[in-house]
C-alpha positions in Angstrom: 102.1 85.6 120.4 102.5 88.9 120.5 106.2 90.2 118.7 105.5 93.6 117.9 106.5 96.9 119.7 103.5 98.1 122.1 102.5 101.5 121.2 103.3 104.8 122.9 101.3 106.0 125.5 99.9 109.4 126.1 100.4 111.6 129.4 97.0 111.0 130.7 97.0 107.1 130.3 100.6 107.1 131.0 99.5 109.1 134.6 96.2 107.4 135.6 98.6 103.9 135.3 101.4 105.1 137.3 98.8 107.2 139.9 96.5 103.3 140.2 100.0 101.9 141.2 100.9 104.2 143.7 97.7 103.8 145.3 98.2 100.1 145.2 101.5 100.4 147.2 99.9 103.0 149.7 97.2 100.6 150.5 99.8 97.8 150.9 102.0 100.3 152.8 99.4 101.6 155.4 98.3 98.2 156.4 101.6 96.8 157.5 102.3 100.3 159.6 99.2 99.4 161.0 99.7 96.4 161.5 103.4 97.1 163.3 101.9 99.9 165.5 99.3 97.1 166.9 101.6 94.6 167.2 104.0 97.7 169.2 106.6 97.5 167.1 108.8 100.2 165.5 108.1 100.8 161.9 112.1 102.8 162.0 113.2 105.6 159.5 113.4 103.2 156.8 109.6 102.4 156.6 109.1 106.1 156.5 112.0 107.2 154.0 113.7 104.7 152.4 110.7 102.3 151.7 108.9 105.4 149.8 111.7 106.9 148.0 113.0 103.0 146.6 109.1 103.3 145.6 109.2 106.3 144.1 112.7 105.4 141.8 110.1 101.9 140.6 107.5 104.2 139.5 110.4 106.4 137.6 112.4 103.4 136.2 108.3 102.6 134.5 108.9 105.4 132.5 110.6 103.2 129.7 109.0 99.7 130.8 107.7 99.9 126.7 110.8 100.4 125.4 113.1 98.1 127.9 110.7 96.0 129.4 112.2 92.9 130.7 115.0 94.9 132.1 112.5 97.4 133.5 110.3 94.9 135.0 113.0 92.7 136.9 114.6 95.8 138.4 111.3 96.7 140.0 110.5 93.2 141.1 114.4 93.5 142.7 113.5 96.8 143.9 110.3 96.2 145.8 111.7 93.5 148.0 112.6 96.3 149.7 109.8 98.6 149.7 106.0 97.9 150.5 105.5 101.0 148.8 106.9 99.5 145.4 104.2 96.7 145.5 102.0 98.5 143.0 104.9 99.7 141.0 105.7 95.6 140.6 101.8 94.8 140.0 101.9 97.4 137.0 105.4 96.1 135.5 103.9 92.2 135.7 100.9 93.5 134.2 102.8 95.6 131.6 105.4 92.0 130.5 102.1 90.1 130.6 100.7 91.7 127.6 104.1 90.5 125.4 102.2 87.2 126.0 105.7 85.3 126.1 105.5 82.7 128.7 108.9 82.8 129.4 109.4 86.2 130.5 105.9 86.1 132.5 107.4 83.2 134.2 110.6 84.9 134.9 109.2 88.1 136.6 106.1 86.3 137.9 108.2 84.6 139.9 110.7 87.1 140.8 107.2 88.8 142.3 106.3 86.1 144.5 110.2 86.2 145.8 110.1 89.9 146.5 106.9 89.8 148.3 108.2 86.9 150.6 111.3 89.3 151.6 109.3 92.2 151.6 106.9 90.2 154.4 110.0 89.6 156.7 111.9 93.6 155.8 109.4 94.3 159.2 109.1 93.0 162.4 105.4 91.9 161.9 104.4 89.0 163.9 102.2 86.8 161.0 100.1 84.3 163.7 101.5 80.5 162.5 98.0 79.6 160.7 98.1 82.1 158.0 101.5 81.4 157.1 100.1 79.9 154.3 98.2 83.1 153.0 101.7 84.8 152.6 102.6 82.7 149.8 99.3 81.7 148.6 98.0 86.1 148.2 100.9 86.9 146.1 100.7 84.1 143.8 96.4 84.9 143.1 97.9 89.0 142.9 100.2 87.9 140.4 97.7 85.5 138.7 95.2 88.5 138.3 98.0 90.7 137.1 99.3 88.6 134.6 95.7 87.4 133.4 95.0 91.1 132.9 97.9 91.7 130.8 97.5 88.7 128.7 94.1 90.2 127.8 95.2 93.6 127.0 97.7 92.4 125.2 95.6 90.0 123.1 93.2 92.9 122.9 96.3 95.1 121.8 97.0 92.6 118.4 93.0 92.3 117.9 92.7 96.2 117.4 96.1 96.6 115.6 95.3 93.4 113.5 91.7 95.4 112.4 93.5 98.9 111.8 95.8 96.8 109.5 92.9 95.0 107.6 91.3 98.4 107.8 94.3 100.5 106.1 94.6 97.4 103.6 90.8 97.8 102.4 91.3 101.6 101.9 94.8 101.1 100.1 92.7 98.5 97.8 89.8 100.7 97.1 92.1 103.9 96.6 93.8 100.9 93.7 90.2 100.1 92.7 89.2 103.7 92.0 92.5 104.6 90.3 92.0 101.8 88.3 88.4 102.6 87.4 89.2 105.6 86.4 91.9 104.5 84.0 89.9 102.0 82.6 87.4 104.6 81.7 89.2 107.1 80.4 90.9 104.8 77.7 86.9 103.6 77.2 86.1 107.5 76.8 90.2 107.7 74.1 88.7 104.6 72.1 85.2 105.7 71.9 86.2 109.2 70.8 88.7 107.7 68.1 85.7 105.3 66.6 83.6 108.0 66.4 85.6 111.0 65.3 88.7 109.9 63.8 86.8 108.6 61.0 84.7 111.5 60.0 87.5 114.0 60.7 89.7 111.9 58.3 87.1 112.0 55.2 86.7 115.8 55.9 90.6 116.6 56.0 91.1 114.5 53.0 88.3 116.4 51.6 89.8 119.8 52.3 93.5 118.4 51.1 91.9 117.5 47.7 90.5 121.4 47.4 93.6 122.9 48.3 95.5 121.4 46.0 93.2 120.7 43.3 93.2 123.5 40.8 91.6 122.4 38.3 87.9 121.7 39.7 85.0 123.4 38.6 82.7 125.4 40.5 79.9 122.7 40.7 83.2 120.2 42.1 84.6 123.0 44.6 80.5 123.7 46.1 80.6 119.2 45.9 83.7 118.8 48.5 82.8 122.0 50.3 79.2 120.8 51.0 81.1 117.2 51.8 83.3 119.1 54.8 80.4 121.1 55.8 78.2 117.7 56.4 81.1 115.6 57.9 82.0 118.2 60.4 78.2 118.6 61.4 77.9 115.0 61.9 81.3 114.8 63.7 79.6 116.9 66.2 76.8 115.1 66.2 78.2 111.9 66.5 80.8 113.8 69.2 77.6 114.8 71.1 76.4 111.7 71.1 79.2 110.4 72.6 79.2 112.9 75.1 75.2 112.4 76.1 76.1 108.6 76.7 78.8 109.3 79.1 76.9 111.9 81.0 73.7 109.7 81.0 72.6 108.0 84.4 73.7 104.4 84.6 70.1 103.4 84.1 69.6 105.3 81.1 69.7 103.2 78.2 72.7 103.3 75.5 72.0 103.9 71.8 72.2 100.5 69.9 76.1 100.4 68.8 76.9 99.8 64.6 76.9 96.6 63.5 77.2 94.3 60.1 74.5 95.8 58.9 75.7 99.3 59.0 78.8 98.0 57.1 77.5 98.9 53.4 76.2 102.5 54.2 79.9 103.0 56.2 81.1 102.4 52.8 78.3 104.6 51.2 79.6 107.4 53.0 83.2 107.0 52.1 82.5 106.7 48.4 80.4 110.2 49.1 83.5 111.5 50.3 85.9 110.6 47.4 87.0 107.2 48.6 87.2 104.7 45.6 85.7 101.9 47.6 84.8 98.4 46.8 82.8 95.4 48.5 82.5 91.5 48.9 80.8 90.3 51.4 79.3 86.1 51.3 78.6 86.5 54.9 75.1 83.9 55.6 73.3 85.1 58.5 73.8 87.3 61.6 76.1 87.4 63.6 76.7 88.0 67.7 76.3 91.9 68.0 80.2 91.9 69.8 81.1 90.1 66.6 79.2 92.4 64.4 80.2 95.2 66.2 84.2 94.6 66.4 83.4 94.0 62.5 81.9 97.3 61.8 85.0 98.9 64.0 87.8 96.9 61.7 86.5 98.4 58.7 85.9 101.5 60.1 89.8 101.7 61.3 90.7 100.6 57.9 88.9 103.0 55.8 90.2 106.1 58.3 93.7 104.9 57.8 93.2 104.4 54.2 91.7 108.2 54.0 95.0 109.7 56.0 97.8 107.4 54.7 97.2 106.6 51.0 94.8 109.6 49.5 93.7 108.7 46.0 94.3 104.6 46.8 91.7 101.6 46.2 90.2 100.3 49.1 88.6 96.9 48.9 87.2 95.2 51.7 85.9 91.5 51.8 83.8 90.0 54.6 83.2 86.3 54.5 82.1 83.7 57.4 78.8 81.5 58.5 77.7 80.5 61.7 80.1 78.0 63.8 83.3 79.2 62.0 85.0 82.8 61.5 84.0 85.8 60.4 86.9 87.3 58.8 86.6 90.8 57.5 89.8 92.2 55.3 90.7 95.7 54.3 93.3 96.1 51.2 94.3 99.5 49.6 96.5 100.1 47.0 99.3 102.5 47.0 98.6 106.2 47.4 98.1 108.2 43.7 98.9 111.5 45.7 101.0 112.7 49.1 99.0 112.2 52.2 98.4 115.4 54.0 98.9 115.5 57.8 95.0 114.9 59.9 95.1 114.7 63.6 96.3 111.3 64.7 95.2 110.6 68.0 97.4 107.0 68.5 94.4 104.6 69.7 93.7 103.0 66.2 95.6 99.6 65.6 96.1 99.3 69.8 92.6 100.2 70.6 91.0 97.8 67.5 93.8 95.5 68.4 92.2 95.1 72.0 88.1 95.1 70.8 89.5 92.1 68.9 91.2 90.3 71.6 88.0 90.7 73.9 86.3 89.1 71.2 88.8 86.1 70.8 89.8 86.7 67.4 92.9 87.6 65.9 94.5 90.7 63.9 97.3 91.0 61.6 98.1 93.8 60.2 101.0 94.8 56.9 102.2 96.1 54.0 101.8 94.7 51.2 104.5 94.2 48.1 104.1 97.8 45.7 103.8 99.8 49.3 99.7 98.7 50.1 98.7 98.0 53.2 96.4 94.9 54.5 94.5 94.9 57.5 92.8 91.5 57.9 91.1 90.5 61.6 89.5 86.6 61.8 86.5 86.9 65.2 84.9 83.6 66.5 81.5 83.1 65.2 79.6 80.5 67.5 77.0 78.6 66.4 74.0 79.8 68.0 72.4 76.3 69.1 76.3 75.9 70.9 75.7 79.1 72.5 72.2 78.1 74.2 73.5 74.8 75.6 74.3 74.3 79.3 
């Protein structure tokens, strides 16, 4: 059932109804004065003025049978018992209630219809032979059948189109959501992947350039050492930067440079020692690991050493790595305090959350604290499934 307000019509379809109606009630109109003038009766000033202007005020009053129309529709109905002229004008206002689809008000005016007609019929001295007496009840109950039948279909047609415009607005406001959504999720994809690749180089070369500014007492051979050190870590930030950069302007079916794993763990901390990081570490990991396991791996002691290098200059950094297949791999990163003041690198803010979500995706856990005598520990435990688990059904 239809509850909802119909919507406004436009001057044209608001015209070509009201014009249909009026011819309705002329054609209605024209046969009973022909009628009259064969039977030799007098059709009388009101057949020719007040039947058209009572006809005339329907056709006005369905001006506002969308916004009143059970009151608009029952004052026509009234109306037209008076007024061949008004038939039409009652067609289009049982047509108009039909498409409400409420049974009770079709009922009500349908039969306020069929009332009016009967009066109307005896408003003129037509003589109606005795045999067809029958037909004057029987036409304006099939009129009103096919007016209200009409209705009911436009008005189900009516909740059919709104109901798609709905679903159709819907979809959009969804895939507008989708989109804005994409696009966050990428962007903090593009923050992360710009923090694991550069925020670890760019660390190593500002600690590098705080330990010759305010080292005095190096020697040439030391000074050419660190400066050759920032020199190579800011070309490979670019490199690495570029690389970035090529993957996210790649087609989708180009294929992605293999990402760092366990592997690359010992010459991550190669390249830290080369950069004046006192560095240290155990590993009794047995075997190989899942490359989302590796990988998350690699990225906790990558985070670690980069905070390490901008918080606590000059401290020890050991990191341990232990697991086997069907347990945990747990990686740890310890330093000790800092021997002199940290200087102030860029800090971009995605470290800990950005790690602390690779970790989550994996199903493993982080914890993260300092450490009595003002360390810090940074210790993450990832899933390691047993690879004959992983290949059953």
């Amino acid at each position: 059932m239809d509850t909802g307000v119909a919507p406004r019509l436009g001057w044209w379809q608001q015209t070509w109804r009201l014009v249909s109606a009026a011819a309705v009630g002329v054609a209605f109109w024209l046969f009973t004065g022909v009628l009259l003038r064969g039977q030799g009766a007098e059709t009388g000033s009101w057949f020719l003025t007040g039947d058209p202007l009572v006809a005339f005020g329907c056709l006005t009053a369905l001006l506002w049978r969308r916004r009143f129309p059970l009151a608009v529709a029952m004052t026509v109905m009234i109306a037209s018992a008076a007024s061949l002229l008004a038939t039409g004008a009652a067609l289009l206002a049982l047509g108009s209630i039909s498409t409400r689809r409420r049974p009770v008000e079709i009922g009500v005016v349908g039969l306020a219809f069929v009332a009016a007609s009967q009066f109307a019929g005896r408003f003129y001295p037509a003589q109606t032979p005795p045999g067809l007496l029958w037909f004057q009840l029987a036409l304006p109950v099939l009129v009103a059948g096919i007016a209200v039948a009409a209705g009911v279909a436009v008005g189900a047609r009516r909740v059919e189109v709104r109901s798609l415009r709905d679903r159709a607005e819907s979809a959009e406001r969804e895939q507008t959501a989708r989109a804005a959504q994409a696009r966050a999720l990428e962007r903090n994809r593009i923050a992360r992947e710009m923090h694991d690749v550069l925020a670890h180089r760019i660390s190593l070369v500002a600690m590098q350039a705080g330990v010759l500014d305010h080292r005095g007492d190096l020697t040439a051979e030391e000074s050419r050492v660190l400066a050759r050190g920032i020199a190579d870590g800011s070309h490979q930030a670019l490199e690495e930067l570029r690389d970035v950069l090529g993957v996210l302007r790649a087609d989708p079916g180009h294929p992605e440079p293999p990402q760092p794993s366990l592997d690359r763990i010992p010459a991550l901390v190669a390249d830290a020692r080369a950069s004046g990081l006192d560095v240290t570490l155990t590993t009794t990991v047995t075997g190989t690991p899942p490359d989302v396991v590796g990988r998350t791996c690699y990225r906790v002691v990558q985070e670690g050493l980069t905070n390490a290098a901008k918080h606590a200059p000059g401290a020890h950094v050991h990191i341990t790595l232990e697991g086997t297949a069907g347990g945990e791999l747990t990686v740890g990163v310890r330093n000790s305090p800092a021997t002199a003041k940290p200087g102030r690198p860029p800090a971009s803010g995605f470290g800990l959350l950005g790690l602390a979500e690779r970790i989550d995706l994996a199903g493993g856990k982080l914890d993260h604290h300092p450490t009595p005598g003002n360390g810090y520990d940074l210790t993450a435990q990832l899933p390691w499934p047993n690879p004959i688990d992983e290949k059953r059904p």
